[in-house]
C-alpha positions as CSV (number, residue, x, y, z in Angstrom):
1,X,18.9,16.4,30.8
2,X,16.8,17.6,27.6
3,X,14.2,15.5,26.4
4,X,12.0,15.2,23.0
5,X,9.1,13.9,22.0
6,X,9.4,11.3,19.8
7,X,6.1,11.5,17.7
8,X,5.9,8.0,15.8
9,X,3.3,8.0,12.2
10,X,4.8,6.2,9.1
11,X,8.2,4.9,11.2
12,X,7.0,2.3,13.4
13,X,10.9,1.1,14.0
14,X,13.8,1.7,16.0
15,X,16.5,1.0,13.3
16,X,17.2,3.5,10.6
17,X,14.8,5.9,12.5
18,X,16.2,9.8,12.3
19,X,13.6,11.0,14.2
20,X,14.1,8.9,17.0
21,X,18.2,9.4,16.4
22,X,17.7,13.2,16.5
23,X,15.6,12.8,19.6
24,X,18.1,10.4,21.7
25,X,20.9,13.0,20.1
26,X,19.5,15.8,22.6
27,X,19.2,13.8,25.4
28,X,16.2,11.9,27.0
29,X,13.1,11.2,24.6
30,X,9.3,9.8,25.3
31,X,8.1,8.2,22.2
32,X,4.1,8.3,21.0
33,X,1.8,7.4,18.7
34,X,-1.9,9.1,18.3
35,X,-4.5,7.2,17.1
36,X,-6.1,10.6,14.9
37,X,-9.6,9.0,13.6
38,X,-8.2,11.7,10.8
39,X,-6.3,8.7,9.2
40,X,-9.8,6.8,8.1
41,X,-8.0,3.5,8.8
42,X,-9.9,0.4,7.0
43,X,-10.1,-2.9,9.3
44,X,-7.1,-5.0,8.2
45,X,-5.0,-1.6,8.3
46,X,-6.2,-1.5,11.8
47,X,-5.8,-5.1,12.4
48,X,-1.8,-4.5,11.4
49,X,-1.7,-1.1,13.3
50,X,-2.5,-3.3,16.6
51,X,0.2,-5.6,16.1
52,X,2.9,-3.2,15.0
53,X,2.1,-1.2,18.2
54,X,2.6,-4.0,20.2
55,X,5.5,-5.4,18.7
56,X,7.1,-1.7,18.8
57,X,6.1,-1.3,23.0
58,X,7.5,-4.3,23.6
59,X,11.1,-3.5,21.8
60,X,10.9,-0.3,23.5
61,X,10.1,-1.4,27.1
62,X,12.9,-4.2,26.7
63,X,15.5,-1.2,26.4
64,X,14.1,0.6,28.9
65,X,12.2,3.5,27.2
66,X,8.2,3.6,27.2
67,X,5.4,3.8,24.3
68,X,2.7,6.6,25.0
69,X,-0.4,5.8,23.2
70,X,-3.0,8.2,22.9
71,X,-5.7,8.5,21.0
72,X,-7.9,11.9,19.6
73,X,-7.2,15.0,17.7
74,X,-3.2,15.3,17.3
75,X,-3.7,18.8,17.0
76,X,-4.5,18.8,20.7
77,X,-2.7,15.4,22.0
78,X,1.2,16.4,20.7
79,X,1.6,20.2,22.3
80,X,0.1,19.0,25.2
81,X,2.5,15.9,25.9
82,X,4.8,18.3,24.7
83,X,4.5,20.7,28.1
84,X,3.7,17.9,30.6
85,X,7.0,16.2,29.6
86,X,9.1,19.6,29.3
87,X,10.1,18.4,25.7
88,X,12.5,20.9,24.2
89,X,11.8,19.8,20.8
90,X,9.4,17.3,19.3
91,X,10.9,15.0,16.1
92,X,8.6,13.4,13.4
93,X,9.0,11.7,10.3
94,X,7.7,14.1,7.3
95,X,4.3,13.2,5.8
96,X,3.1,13.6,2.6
97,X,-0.2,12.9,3.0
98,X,-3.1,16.4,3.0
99,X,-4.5,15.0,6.4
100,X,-1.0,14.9,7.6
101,X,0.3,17.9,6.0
102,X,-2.5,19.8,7.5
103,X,-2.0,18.5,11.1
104,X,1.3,19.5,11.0
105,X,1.1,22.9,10.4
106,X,-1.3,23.4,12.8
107,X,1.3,21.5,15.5
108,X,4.3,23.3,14.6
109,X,2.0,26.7,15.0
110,X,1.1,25.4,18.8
111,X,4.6,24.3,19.3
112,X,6.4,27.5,18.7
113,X,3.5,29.4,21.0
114,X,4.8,27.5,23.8
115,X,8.6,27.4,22.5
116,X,9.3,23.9,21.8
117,X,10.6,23.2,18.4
118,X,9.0,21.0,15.5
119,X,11.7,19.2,13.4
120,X,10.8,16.7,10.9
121,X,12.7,14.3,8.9
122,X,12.7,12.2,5.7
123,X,11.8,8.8,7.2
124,X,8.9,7.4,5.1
125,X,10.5,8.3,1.0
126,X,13.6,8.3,-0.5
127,X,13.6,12.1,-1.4
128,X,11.5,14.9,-0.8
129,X,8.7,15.3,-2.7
130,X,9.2,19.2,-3.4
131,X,13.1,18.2,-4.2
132,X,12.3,16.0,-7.7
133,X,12.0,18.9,-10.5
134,X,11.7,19.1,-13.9
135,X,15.1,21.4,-16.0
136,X,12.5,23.9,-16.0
137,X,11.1,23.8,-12.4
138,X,8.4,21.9,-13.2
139,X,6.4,18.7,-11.4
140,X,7.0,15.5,-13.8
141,X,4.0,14.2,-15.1
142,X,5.3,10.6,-16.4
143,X,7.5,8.6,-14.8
144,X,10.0,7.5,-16.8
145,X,12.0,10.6,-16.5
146,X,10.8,11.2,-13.1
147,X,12.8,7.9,-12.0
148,X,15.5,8.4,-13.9
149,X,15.9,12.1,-11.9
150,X,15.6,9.9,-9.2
151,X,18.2,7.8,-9.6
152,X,20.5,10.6,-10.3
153,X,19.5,12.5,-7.5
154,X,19.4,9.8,-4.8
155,X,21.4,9.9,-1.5
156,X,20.6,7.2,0.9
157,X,21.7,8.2,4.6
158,X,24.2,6.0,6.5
159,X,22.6,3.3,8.1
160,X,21.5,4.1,12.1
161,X,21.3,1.0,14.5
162,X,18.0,1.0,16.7
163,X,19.1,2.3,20.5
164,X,20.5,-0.5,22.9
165,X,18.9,1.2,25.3
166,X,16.7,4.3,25.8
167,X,17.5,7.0,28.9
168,X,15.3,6.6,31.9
169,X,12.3,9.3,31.7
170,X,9.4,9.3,34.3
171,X,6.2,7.1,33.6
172,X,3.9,9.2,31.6
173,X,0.4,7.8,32.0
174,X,-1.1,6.1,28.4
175,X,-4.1,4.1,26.9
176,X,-4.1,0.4,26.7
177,X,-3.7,-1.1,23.1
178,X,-6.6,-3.2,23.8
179,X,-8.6,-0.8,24.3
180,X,-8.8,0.9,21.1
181,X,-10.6,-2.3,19.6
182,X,-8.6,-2.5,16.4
183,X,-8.8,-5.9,16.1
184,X,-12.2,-7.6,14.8
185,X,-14.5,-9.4,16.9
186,X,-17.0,-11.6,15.4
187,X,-16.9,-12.5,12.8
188,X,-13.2,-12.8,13.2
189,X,-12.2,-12.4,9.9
190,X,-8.2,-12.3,10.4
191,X,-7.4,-15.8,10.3
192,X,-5.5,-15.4,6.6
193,X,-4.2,-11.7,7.9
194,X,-2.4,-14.2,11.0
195,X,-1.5,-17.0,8.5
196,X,0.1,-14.7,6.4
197,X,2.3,-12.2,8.0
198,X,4.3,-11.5,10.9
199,X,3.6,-7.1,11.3
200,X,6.6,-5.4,13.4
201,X,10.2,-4.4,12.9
202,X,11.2,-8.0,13.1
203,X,8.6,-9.4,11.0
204,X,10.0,-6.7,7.8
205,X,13.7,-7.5,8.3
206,X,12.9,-11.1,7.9
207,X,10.6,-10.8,5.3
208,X,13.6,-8.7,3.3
209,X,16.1,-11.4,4.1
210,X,13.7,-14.1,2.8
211,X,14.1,-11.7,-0.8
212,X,17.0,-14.0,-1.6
213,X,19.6,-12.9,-3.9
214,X,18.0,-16.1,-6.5
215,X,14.7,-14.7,-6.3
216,X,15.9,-11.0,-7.3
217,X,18.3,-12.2,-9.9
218,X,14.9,-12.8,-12.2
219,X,12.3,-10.6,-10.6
220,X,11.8,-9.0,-13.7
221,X,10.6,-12.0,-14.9
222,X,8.6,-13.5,-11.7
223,X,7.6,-10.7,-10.7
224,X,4.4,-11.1,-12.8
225,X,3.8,-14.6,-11.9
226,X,1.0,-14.6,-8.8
227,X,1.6,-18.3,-8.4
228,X,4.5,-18.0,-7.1
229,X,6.3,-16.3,-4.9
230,X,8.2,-13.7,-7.0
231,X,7.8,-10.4,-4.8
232,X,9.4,-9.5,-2.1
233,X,5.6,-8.5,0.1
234,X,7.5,-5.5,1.7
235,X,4.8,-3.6,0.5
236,X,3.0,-3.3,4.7
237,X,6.4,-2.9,6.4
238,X,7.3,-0.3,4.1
239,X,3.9,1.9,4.1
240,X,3.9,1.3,8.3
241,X,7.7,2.3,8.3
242,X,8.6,-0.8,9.9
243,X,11.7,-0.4,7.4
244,X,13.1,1.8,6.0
245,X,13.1,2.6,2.5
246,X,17.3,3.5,2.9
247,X,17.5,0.1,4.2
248,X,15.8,-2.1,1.5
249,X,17.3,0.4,-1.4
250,X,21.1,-0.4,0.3
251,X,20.4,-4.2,0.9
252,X,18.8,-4.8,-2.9
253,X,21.4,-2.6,-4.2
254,X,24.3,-4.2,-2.6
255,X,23.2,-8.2,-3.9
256,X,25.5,-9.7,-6.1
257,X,23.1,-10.9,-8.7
258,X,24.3,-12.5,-12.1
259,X,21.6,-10.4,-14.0
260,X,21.3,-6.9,-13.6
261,X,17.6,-6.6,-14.8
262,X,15.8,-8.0,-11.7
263,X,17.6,-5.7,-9.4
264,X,17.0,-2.4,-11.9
265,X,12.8,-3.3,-12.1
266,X,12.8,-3.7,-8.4
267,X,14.3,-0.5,-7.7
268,X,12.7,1.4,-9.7
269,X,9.1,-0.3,-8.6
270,X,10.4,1.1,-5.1
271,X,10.5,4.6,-7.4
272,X,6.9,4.2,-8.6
273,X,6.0,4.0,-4.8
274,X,7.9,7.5,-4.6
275,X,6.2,8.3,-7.7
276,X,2.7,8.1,-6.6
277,X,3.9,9.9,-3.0
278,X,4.8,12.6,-5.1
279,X,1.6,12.8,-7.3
280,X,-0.6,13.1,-4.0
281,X,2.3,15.6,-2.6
282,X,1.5,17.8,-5.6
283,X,-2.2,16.9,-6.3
284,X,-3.5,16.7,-2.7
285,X,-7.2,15.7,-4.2
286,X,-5.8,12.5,-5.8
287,X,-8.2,10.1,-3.9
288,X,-11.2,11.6,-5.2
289,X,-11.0,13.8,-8.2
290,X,-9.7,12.1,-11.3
291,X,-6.1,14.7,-12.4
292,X,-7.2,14.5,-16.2
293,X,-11.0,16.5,-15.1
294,X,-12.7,15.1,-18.5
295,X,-13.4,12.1,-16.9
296,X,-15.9,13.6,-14.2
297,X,-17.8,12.8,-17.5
298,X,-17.8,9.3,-17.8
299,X,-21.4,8.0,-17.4
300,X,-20.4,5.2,-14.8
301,X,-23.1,2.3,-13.7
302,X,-24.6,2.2,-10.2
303,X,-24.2,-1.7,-9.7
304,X,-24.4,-2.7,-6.3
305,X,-25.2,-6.3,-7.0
306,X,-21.8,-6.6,-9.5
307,X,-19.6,-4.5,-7.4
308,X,-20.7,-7.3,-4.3
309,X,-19.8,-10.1,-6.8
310,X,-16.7,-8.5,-7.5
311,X,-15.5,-7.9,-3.9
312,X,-16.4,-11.5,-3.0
313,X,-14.9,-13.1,-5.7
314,X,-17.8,-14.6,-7.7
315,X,-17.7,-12.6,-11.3
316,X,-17.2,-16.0,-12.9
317,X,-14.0,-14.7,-14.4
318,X,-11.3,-17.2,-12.4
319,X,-8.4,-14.9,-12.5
320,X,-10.5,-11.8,-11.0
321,X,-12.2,-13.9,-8.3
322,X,-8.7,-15.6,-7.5
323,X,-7.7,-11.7,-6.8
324,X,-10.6,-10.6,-5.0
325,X,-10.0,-13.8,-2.6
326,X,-6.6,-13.5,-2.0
327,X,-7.3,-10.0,-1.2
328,X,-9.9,-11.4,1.5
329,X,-8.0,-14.0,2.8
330,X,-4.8,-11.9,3.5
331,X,-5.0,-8.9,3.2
332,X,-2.6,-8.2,0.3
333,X,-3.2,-8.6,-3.6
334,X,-0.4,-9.5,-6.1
335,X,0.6,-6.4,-8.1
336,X,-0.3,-8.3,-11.6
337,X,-3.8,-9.1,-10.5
338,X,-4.4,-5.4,-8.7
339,X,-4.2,-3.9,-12.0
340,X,-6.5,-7.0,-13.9
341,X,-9.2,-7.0,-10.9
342,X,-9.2,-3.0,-11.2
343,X,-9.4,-3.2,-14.9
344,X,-12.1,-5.6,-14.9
345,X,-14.1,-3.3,-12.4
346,X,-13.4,-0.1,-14.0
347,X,-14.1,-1.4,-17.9
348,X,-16.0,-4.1,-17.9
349,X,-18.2,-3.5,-15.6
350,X,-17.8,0.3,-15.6
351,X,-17.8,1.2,-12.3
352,X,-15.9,4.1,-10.7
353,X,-12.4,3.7,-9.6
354,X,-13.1,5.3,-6.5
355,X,-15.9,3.1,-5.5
356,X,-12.4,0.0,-6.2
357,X,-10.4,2.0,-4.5
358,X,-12.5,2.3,-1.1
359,X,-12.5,-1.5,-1.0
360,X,-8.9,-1.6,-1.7
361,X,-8.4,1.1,1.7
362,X,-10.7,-1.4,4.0
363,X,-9.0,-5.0,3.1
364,X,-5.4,-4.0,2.4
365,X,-2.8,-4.5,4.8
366,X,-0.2,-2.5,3.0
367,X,-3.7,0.6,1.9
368,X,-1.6,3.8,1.5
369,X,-3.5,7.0,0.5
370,X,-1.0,7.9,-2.4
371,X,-0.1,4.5,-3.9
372,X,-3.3,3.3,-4.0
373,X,-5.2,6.5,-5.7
374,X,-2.3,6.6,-7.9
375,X,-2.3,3.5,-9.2
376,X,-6.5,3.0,-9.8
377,X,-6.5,6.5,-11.6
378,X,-3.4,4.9,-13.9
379,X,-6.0,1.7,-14.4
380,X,-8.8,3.9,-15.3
381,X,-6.8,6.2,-17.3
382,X,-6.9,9.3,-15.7
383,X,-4.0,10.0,-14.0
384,X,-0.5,11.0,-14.4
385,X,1.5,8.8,-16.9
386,X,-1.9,6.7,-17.1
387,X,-2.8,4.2,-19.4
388,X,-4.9,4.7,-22.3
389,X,-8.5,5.3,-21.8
390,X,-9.0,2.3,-24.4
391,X,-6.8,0.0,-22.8
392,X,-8.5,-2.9,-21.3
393,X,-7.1,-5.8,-20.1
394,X,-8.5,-9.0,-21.2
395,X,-8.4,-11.2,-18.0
396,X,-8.7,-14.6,-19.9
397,X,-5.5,-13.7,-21.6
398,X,-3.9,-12.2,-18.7
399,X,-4.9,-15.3,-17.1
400,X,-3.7,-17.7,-19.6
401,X,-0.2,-15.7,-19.7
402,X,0.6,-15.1,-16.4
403,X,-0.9,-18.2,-14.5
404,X,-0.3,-20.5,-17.1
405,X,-0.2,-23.9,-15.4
406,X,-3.4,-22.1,-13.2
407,X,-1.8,-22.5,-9.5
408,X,-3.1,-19.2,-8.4
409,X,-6.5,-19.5,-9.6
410,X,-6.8,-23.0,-8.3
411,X,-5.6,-21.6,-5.0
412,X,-8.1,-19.4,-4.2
413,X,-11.1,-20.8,-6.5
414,X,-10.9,-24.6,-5.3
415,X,-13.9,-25.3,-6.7
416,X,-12.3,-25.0,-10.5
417,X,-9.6,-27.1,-9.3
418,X,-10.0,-30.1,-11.6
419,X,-10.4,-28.1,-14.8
420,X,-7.6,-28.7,-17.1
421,X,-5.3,-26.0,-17.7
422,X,-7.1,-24.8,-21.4
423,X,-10.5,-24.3,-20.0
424,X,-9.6,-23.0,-16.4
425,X,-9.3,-19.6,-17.0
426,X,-12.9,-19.3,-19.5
427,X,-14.3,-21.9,-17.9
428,X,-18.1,-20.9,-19.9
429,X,-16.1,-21.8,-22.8
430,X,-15.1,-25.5,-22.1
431,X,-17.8,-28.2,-23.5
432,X,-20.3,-29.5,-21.3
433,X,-18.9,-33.2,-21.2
434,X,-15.4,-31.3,-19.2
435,X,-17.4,-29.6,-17.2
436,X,-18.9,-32.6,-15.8
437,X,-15.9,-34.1,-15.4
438,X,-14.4,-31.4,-13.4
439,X,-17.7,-31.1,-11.3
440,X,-18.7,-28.1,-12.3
441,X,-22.3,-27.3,-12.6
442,X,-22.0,-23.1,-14.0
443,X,-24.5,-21.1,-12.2
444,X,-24.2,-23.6,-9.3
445,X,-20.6,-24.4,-8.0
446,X,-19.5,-21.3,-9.8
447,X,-20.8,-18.3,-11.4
448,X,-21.6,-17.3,-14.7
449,X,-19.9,-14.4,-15.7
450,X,-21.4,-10.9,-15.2
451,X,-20.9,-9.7,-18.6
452,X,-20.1,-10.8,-21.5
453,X,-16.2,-9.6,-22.1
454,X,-16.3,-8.6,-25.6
455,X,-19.7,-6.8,-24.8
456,X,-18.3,-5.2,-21.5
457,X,-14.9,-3.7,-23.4
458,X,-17.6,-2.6,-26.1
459,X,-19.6,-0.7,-23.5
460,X,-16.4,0.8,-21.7
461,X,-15.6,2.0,-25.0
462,X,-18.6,3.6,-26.0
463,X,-19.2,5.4,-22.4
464,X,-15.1,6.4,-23.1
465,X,-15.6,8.0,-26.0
466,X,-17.6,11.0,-24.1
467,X,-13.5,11.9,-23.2
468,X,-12.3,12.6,-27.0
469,X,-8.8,14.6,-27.2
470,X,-8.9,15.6,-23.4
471,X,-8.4,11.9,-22.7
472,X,-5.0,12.2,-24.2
């Protein structure tokens, strides 16, 4: 009987999985994942990683097939499997990622020296990067017509049920999860990671069917609300692949919801995903180099004592700190706060958005290479489609709009709790006398504010202005 190597990345599933489909397809298949110390993993990505894994071997080994973990250079570890299992073809989801990219190439080169074929499938996006072209053959730039080519060009595969049971193969020897040490030791920090979410296959279809139909019907609208729970947190189980991205298009798509409008903004914030994907696919240096090059000429500030106050949630500006410690505590950061805590870093206290975006790729559960560069260079400005240079978010206001009754900020900053609602989000505003009240001693129980906002958006301004017409 044939047999392939099943090489798991971004797919961590056995449903809706064409890799694994093409692999069973040709006969027998050994599955594996490489733990590449190319991937840069921050610690709650690892802390998901373990339990995905083990979630994964145990499905596997309860249908009879096994999960070969090894960990090293890829480059090495897959054409050598490869030969000591006979594989007559090795199957992979497609990556869009440089590291990746680059890894594969040199693979498929090994693979063919020893005659063993390389095939590799959309698994991780909707559509191929290299597939979404302007009329004139170009690489969209904004993303308003890039969804809407999208849409048009979209072609979601028919749905394939995980294996009932996998073919017997012969034991091939592996590493012991717990000995890669993803998880963290003391301090044990993961306490809110475990409170929070349930990693694996079965932990992302139940987080999809928890996305009720109610809850999509006004998504446009709650979707901006961190108070609540308005979003459908796929966000992990996508990036890992514990679901696929043809499985949560065809369930949101099929929901018979009164208003269309909830349903259209979700799918196309599932398009933004693809969006940045396929700003990295074309602009492989979209971590570190801004895409619009006049803003290597921003003077940014060296601030280690405000970027620590930022990442530990004591700026004194409630609805940033709320973000920071949410993003502590479990790992994952409501989309309306990412954008006001970046902001806040980026303007006000102008500090590089690379500098945000590493802490973003060590505490996020969901930290993807494309999705998160993508999305601080549109904060700062200079990316694809971004938003104006000049454009800074006021977090009092956002605040005050968007956590109105203040249940997010009083959530993760207890200590504001009995504010009322008109001072809680400027708290250095309200009179002394409420203060008290509220037992709040500023500089005490709670921060001061690092800058002054108006002075802050004054300064981002003025450093800004270095960009001129090439900002545009």
């Amino acid at each position: 009987m044939a047999q392939s190597l099943v090489w798991l990345r971004n797919d961590l599933r056995l449903a809706d999985n064409p890799a694994l489909a093409a692999g069973l397809a040709e006969g027998a298949v050994v599955l594996v994942y490489v733990l590449d110390p190319a991937a840069r993993w921050g610690g709650a990505s690892l802390w998901w990683l373990h339990h995905s894994l083990e979630r994964l071997g145990a499905d596997i080994a309860a249908r009879g097939g096994q999960l070969v973990l090894r960990r090293g250079d890829s480059r090495t570890i897959i054409p050598a499997l490869a030969r000591e299992i006979g594989a007559t073809s090795v199957q992979a989801g497609r990556a869009h990622e440089p590291y990746l990219r680059a890894i594969d190439r040199d693979v498929a080169a090994s693979l063919q020296k020893i005659g063993v074929a390389f095939h590799r499938h959309r698994s991780a996006l909707a559509l191929p990067p290299e597939s979404v072209l302007t009329q004139a053959g170009g690489v969209y730039g904004v993303y308003t017509p890039f969804s809407r080519a999208c849409f048009e060009a979209l072609a979601l595969r028919p749905p394939i049920p995980a294996p009932a049971k996998f073919p017997a193969t012969r034991p091939i020897a592996r590493e012991h999860l717990a000995d890669w040490g993803l998880l963290p030791t003391a301090p044990d920090w993961a306490g809110g990671l475990r409170a929070t979410w349930q990693p694996g296959e079965a932990g992302a279809q139940a987080q999809l069917a928890a996305f009720s139909p109610a809850r999509l019907d006004h998504y446009d609208l709650s979707r901006n609300q961190p108070g609540i729970p308005g979003t459908s947190m796929l966000s992990p189980h996508l990036h890992w692949g514990e679901i696929a991205i043809d499985t949560v298009w065809r369930m949101i798509d099929a929901q018979p919801t009164p208003r269309h409008e909830g349903k259209h903004i979700y799918l196309k914030e599932l398009l933004w995903r693809e969006f940045a994907a396929y700003l990295l696919w074309h602009h492989p240096s979209l971590e570190t180099t801004p895409m619009r090059a006049a803003f290597e000429q921003v003077a940014w500030r060296d601030a280690p004592a405000d970027l620590r106050a930022w990442q530990r949630g004591l700026t004194g500006v409630p609805i940033v700190d709320a973000g920071m410690r949410q993003l502590w505590q479990t790992g994952w950061l409501h989309n309306r706060v990412r954008m006001i805590v970046a902001s806040y870093l980026v303007k006000h206290l102008l500090i590089p958005w690379q500098v945000g975006a590493a802490w973003f790729w060590d505490t996020l559960v969901d930290a993807d290479h494309a999705s998160n560069a993508a999305s601080w260079q549109w904060v700062a400005g200079s990316g694809a489609d971004a938003a104006p240079y000049f454009r800074v978010f006021n977090p009092v206001l956002q605040g005050e709009k968007f956590d109105p009754d203040g249940s997010y900020v009083r959530r993760y900053v207890p200590e504001l709790a009995r504010l009322p609602d008109a001072h809680l989000h400027a708290p250095w505003q309200a009179p002394e006398m409420i203060l008290r009240g509220a037992g709040v001693v500023l500089g005490k129980d709670y921060p001061k504010p690092l800058v002054d906002l108006k002075y802050g958006r004054e300064r981002a301004l003025a450093a800004f202005k270095v960009l001129g017409k090439n900002a545009a």
